[in-house]
Kinemage of the C-alpha trace (Angstrom):
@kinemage 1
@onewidth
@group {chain A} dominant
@subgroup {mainchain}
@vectorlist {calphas} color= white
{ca unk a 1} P -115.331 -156.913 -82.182
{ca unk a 2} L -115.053 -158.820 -79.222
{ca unk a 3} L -113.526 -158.705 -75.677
{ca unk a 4} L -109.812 -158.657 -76.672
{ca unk a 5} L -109.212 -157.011 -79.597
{ca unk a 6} L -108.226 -153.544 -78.750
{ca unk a 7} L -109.893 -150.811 -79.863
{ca unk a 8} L -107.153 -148.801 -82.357
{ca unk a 9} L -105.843 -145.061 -81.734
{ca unk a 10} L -108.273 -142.184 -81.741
{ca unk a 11} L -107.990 -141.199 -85.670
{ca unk a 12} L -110.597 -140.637 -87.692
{ca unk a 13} L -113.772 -142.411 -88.810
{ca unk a 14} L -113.528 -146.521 -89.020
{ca unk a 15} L -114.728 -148.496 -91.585
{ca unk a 16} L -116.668 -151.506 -90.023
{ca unk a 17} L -118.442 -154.429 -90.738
{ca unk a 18} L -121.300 -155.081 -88.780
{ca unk a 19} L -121.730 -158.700 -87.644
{ca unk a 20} L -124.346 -160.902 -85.780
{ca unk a 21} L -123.417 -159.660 -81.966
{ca unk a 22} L -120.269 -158.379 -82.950
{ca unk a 23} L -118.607 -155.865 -85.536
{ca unk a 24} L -115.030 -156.111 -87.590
{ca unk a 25} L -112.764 -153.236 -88.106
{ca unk a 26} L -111.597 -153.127 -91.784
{ca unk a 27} L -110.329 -149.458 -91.673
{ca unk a 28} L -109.267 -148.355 -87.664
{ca unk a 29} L -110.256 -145.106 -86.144
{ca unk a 30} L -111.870 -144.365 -83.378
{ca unk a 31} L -115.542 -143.665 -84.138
{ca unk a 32} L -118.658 -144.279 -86.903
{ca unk a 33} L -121.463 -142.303 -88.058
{ca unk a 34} L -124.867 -143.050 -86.694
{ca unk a 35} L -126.830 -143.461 -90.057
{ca unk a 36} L -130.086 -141.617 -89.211
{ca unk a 37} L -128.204 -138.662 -87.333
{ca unk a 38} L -124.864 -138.303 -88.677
{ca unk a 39} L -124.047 -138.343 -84.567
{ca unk a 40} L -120.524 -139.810 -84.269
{ca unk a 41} L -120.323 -142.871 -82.448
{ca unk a 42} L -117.257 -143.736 -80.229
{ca unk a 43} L -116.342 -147.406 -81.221
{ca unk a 44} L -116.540 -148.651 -77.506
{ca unk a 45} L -120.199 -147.061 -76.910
{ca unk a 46} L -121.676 -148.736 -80.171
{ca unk a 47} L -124.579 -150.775 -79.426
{ca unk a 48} L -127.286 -150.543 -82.318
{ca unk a 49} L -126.223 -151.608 -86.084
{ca unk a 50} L -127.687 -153.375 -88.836
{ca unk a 51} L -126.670 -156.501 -90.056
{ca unk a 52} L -128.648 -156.445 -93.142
{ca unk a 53} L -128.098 -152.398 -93.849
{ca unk a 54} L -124.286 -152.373 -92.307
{ca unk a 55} L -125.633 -149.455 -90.751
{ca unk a 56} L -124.753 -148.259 -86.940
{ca unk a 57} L -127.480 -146.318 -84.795
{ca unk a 58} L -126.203 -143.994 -81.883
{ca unk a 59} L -129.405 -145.128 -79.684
{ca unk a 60} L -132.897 -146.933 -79.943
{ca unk a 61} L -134.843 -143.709 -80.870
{ca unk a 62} L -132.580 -143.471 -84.420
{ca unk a 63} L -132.999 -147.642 -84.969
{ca unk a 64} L -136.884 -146.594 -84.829
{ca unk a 65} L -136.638 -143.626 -87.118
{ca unk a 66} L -135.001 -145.984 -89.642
{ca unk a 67} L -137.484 -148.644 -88.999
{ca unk a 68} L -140.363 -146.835 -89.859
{ca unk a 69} L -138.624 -145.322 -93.195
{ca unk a 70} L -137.947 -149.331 -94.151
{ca unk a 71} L -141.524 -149.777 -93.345
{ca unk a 72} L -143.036 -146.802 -95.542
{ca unk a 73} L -141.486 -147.421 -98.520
């Protein structure tokens, strides 16, 4: 998503792919699910994903958490 795309109505959970620097809405609502926490994420306030896992991350502590679990397998 960038600068001037607008963000859709306040509906739901979206369905997004997660891009180098940026993120695509395939399905519009207004939030995602933080992977390790199951936190809701407002789409404006999301700021941690994985590329590689298409996974989003409501702060640094959860990208950790799942870092660690990657590592210990």
């Amino acid at each position: 998503m960038n600068r001037f795309e607008r963000f859709p109505e306040p509906h739901g959970e979206a369905d997004v792919r997660y891009l180098d620097g940026e993120f695509r809405i395939l399905r519009p609502g207004s939030f995602v699910r933080c992977a390790v926490t199951g936190q809701p994420i407002a789409l404006d306030e999301l700021r941690y994903w994985s590329v590689d896992l298409q996974e989003a991350y409501a702060d640094p502590e959860a990208v950790l958490t799942r870092v660690r679990a990657l590592a210990g397998r």
